[in-house]
N, C-alpha and C positions, 0 to 999 in steps of 0.2 A: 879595815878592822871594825870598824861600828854599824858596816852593813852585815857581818858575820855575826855580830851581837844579836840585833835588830834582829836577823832573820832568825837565830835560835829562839829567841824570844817570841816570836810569833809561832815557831811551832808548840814551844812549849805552850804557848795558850792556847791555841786550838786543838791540837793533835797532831800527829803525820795523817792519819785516818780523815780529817774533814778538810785540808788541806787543799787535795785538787778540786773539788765540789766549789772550794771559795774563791781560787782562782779563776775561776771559770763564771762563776755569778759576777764576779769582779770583771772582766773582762767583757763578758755581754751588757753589764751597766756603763761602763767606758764609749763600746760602740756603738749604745741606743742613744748615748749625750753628745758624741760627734756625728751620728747623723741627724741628729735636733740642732746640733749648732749649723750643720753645711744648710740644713732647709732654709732658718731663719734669716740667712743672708742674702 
């Protein structure tokens, strides 16, 4: 129930419209920091 919240809430602050745009920046910054973490190891 508080992930249905949470997620209405995020669209109401950004849009439906900017939505996949920020998933997608969000997603590419995730795998630029897991492959900086596999190097450093």
């Amino acid at each position: 129930m508080k992930w249905l919240l949470i997620i209405a809430l995020i669209v109401l602050i950004f849009g439906a419209t900017r939505l996949p745009s920020l998933g997608r920046s969000l997603g590419q910054a995730l795998r630029a920091f897991r492959e900086e973490l596999k190097k450093n190891r």
